[in-house]
C-alpha positions as CSV (number, residue, x, y, z in Angstrom):
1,X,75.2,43.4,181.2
2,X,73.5,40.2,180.6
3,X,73.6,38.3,177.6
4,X,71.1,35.8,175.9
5,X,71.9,32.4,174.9
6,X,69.3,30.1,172.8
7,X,69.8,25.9,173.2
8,X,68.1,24.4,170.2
9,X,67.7,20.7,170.3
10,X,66.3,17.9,167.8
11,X,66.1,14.2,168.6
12,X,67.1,13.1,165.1
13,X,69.7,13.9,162.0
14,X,66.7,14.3,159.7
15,X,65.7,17.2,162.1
16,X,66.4,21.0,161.8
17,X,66.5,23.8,164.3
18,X,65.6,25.8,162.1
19,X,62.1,26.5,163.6
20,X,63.2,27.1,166.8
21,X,65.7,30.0,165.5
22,X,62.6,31.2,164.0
23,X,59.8,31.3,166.8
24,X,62.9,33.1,168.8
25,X,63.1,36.0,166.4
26,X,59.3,36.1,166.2
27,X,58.9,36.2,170.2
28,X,61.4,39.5,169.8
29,X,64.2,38.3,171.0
30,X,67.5,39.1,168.9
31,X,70.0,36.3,169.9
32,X,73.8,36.7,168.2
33,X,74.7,33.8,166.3
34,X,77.6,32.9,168.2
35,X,75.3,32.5,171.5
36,X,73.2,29.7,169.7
37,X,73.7,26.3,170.6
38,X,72.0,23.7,168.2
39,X,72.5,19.9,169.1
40,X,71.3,16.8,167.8
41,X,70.8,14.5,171.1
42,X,67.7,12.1,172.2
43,X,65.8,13.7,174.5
44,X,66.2,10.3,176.5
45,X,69.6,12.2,177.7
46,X,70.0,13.9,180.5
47,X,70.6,18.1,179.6
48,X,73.2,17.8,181.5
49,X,74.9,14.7,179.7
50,X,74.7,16.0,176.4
51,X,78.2,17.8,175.0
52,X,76.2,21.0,173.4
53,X,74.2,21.5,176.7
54,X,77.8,21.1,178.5
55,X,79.8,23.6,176.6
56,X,76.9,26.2,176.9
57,X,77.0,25.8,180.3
58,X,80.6,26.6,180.2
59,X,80.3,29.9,178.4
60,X,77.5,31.5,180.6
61,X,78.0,33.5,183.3
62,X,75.7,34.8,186.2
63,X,73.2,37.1,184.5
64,X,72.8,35.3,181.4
65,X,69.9,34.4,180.1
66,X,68.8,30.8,178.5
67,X,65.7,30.4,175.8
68,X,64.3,27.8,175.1
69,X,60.8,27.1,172.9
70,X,59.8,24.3,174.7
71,X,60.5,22.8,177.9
72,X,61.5,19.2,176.4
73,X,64.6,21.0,174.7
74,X,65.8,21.1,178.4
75,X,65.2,18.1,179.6
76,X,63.8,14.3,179.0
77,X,61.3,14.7,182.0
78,X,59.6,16.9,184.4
79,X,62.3,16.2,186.7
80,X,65.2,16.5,184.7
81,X,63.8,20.1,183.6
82,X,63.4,21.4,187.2
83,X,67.1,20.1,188.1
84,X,68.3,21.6,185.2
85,X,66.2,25.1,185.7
86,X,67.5,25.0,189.4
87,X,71.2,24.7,188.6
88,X,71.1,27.1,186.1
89,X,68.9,29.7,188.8
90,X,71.7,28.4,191.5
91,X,74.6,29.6,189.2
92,X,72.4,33.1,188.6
93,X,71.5,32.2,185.4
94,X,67.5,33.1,184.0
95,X,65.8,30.6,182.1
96,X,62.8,31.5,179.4
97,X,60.4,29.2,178.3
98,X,58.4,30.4,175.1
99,X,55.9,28.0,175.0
100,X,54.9,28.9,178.6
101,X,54.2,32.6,177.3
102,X,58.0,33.2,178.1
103,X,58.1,33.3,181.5
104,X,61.7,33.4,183.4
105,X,61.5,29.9,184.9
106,X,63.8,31.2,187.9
107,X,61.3,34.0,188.9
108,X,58.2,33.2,191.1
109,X,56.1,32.7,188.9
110,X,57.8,30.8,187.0
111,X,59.1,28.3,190.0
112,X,55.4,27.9,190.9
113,X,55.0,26.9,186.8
114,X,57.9,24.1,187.4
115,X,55.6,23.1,190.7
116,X,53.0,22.5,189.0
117,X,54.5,21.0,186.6
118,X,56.5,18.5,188.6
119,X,53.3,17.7,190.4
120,X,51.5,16.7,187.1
121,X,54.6,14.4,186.3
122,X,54.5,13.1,189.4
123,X,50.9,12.0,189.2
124,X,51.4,11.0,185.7
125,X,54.5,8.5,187.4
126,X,51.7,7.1,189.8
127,X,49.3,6.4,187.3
128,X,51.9,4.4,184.9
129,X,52.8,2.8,188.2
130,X,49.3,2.1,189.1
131,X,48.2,1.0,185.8
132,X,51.5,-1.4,185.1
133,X,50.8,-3.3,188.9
134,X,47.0,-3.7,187.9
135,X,48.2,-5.0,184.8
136,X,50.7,-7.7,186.3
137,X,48.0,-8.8,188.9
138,X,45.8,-9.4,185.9
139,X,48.0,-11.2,184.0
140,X,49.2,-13.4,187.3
141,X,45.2,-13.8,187.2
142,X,45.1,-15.2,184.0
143,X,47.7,-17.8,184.8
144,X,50.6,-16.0,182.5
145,X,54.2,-16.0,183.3
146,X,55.8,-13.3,183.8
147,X,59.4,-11.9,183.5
148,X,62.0,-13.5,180.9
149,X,61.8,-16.6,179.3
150,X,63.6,-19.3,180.6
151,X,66.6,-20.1,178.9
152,X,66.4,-23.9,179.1
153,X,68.8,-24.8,176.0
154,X,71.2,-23.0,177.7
155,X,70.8,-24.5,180.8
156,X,71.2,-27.7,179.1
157,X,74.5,-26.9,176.9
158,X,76.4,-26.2,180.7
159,X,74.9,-28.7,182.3
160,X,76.1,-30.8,179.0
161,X,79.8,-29.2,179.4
162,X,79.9,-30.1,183.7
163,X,79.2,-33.8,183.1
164,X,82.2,-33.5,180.7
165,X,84.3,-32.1,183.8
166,X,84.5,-29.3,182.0
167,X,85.8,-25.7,184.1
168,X,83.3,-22.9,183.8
169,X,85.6,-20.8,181.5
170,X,85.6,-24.0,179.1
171,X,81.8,-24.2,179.1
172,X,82.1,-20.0,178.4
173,X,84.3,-20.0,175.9
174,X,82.8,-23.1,173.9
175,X,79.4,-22.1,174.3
176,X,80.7,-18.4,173.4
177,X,78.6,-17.0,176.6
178,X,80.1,-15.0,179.3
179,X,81.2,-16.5,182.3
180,X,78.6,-14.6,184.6
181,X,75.6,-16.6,182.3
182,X,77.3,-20.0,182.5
183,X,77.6,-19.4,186.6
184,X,73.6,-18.8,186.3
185,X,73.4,-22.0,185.1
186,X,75.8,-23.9,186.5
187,X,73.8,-25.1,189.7
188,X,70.4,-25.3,187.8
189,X,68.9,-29.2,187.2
């Protein structure tokens, strides 16, 4: 017999679950207390980094079904979603989206929903991509650097500190830098 889990997520402590409990019980489903996990994790985490998402994981079994109202409860992106949904279909385990009418990611249907899906993220990637390098190329246009400001005081403190005859751990630990920045600088004129 299967059983039904809910994973409720919010991004921040000033965030409640609450509605998501709800729009469960209004969609029909009746979910035992004891099978809802509520967590309180960025969404910039991976579902399968966060501790709540882990021990759910840990308590389902093959059969089991997993709600969720939307699909960024499960995941920070398109493809974090569809890695998660295909674990949890590779372990046996139906996943329901309600904000997608419902549907039982792992069925046909629903895989050709994450396909879609991942196709629209994927051209969404390609566009940021696109739009960032035309972006760049403008900006080499214009004449603008680019990239990190040099760090020309610094530069100067070690080169300061190796006319001394100081060591490179001196310079690090006078300047109070690690020794991986003061070897950046080390060679520099």
């Amino acid at each position: 017999m299967s059983r039904t889990f809910l994973y409720c997520r919010v991004s921040t402590s000033n965030q409640f679950t609450e509605n998501q409990i709800q729009e469960v019980k209004t969609a029909g489903f009746d979910v035992q207390a004891s099978r809802v996990v509520e967590e309180t994790i960025s969404g910039s985490i991976a579902a399968n980094e966060r501790p709540g998402f882990q021990k759910l994981l840990e308590r389902m079994e093959s059969g089991d079904v997993l709600i969720v109202t939307k699909l960024d409860r499960l995941g920070r992106n398109a493809m974090d979603v569809r890695q998660t949904v295909e674990h949890l279909a590779g372990t046996g385990i139906r996943v329901h989206c309600l904000a997608l009418g419902g549907v039982d990611l792992t069925s046909p249907a629903g895989k050709m929903t994450m396909q879609v899906l991942g196709a629209v993220a994927e051209f969404e990637r390609d566009l940021l991509i696109e739009r960032t390098q035309s972006g760049l190329k403008r900006a080499r246009a214009e004449g603008k650097k680019l990239g990190r400001p040099e760090a020309t005081d610094t530069t100067a403190a070690v080169q300061r500190f190796k006319a001394q005859n100081m060591s490179q751990s001196e310079v690090a630990g006078e300047l109070k830098i690690g020794i991986a920045t003061v070897k950046r600088h080390w060679n520099r004129a």
